[in-house]
C-alpha positions in Angstrom: 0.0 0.0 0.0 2.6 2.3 0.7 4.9 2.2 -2.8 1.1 2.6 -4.4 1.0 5.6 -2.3 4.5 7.0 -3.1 4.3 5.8 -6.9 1.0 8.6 -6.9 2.7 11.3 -5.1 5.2 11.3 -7.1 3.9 11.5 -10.1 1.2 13.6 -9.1 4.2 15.9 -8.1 5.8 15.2 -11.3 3.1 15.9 -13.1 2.1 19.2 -11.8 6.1 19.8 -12.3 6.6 19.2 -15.7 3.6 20.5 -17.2 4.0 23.8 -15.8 7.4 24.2 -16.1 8.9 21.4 -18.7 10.6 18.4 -18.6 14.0 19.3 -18.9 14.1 22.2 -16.3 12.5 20.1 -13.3 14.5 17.8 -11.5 14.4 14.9 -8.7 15.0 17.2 -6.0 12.2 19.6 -7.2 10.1 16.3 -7.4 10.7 14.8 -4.0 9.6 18.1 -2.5 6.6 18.0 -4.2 5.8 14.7 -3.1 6.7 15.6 0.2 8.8 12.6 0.6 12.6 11.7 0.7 15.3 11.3 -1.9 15.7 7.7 -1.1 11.6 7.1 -1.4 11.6 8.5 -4.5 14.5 6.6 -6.0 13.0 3.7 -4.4 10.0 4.0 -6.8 11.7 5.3 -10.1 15.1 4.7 -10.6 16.0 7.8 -13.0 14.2 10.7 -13.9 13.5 9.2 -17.5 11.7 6.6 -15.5 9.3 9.7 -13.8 8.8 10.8 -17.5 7.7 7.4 -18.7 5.3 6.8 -15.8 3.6 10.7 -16.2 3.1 9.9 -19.7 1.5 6.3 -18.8 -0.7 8.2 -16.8 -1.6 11.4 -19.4 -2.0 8.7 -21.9 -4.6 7.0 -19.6 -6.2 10.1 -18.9 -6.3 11.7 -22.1 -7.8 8.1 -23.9 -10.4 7.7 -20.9 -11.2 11.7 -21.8 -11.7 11.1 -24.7 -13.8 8.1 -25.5 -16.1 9.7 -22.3 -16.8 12.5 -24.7 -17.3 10.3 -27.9 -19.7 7.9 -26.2 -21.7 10.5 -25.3 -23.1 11.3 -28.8 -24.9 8.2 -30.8 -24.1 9.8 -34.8 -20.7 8.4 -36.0 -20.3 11.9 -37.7 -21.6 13.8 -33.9 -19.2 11.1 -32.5 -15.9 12.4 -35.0 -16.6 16.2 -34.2 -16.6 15.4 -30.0 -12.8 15.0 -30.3 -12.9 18.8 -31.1 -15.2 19.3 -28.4 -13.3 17.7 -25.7 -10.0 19.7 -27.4 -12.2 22.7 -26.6 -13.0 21.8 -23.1 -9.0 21.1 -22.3 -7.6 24.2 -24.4 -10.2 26.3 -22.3 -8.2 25.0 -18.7 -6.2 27.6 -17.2 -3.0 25.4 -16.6 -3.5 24.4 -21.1 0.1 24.4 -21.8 -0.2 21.9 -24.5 -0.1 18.2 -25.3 2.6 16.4 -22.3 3.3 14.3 -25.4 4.6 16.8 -27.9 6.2 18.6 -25.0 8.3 15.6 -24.1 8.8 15.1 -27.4 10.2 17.9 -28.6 12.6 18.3 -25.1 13.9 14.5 -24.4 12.7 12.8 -28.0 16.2 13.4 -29.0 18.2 11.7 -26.2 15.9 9.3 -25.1 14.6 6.8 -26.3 11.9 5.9 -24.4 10.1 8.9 -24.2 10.0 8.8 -27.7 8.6 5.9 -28.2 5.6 6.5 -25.4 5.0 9.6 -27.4 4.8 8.0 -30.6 2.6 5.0 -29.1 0.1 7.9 -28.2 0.0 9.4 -31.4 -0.4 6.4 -32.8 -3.0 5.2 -30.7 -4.6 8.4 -31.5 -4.5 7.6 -35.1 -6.3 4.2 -34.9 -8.9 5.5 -32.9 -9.5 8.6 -35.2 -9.4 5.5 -37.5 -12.2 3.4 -36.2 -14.6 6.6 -35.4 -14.2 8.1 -39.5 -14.8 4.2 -40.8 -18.1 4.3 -38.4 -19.0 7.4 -40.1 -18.2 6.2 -43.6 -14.7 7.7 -44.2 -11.9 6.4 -45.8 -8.1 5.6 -44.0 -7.2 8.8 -45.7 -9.9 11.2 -44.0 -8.9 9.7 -40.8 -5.5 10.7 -41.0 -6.5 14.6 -42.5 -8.6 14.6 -39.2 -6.2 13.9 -36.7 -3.4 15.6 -38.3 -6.1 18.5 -37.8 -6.5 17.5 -34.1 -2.9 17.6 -33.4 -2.4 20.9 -35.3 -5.2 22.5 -33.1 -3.4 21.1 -30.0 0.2 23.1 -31.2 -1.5 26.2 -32.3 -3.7 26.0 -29.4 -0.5 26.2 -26.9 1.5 28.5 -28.7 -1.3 31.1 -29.9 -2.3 30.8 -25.7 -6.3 30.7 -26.9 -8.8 28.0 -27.8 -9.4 29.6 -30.7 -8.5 26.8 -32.6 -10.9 23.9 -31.6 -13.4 25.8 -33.1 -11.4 26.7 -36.3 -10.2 22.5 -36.3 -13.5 21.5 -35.8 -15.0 23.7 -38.6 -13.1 22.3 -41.1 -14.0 19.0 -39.4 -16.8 19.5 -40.8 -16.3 20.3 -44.5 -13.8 17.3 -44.6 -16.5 15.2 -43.4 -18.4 15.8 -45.9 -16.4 16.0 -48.9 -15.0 12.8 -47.6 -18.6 10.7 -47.0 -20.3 11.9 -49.7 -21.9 9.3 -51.7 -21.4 9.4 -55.1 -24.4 9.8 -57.8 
């Protein structure tokens, strides 16, 4: 009971670290006084600081899927169901502590040196993808629609942190829209 308890102050700490102020600036020491707990607790649970990375991300990836599908089972259209991943991007970029996607944050700070943080960020994405993937071919859309819309998601989620509005859920899920229908039309 007690490592579960440590493992979640930690990277509740870690969380609240990194996202705030970025992966590469925080360190162990800022982490273990976040989680209120010693050095030697904390190395007891994660053995390196890529190791905190890898478990936050297990954890935004759980969050973020669970997020996700919650807002996509909500509506019963396959095309209401495609346009609720803008909506839930709408309902995060409008959060006061939005300072982008955890995944394309890491990315573009440890991607380069590490390997494993990498390849969690790519498994998102990719998992992203397929489920982008399953929802379009619900709503009659081809493999390549699927990939124009979540290319569209992800641009929304950059544009979103950098421009510091969330302006651009409602732009991305505009031109949801149109591709949507361009791309299900049947033909004559």
């Amino acid at each position: 009971m007690e490592a579960t308890s440590d493992r979640t102050l930690i990277l509740d700490a870690a969380k609240r670290a990194f996202y705030a102020r970025g992966y590469a600036s925080v360190g162990m020491d800022e982490i273990r006084d976040g989680a209120g707990l010693s050095l030697r607790r904390l190395y007891r649970e994660f053995p390196s600081k890529e190791s905190v990375v890898v478990g936050v991300l297990g954890e935004l990836h759980e969050d973020w899927d669970s997020g996700l599908r919650a807002a996509v089972d909500a509506e019963s259209d396959p095309r209401a169901k495609v346009l609720a991943i803008y909506d839930y991007l709408a309902g995060w970029f409008a959060q006061d502590d939005f300072r982008g996607c955890g995944f394309i944050n890491a990315f573009a700070e440890l991607g380069a040196n590490s390997a494993a943080v990498a390849d969690i960020a790519r498994s998102h994405k990719e998992s992203f993808q397929a489920y982008v993937g399953e929802l379009v071919a619900e709503a009659g859309g081809s493999a390549l629609l699927a990939r124009q819309l979540a290319i569209l998601a992800e641009g929304a989620q950059t544009t979103a942190a950098i421009a510091g509005t969330g302006d651009a859920a409602a732009d991305a899920r505009d031109a949801a829209v149109v591709l949507i229908e361009a791309g299900t039309r049947q033909p004559a």
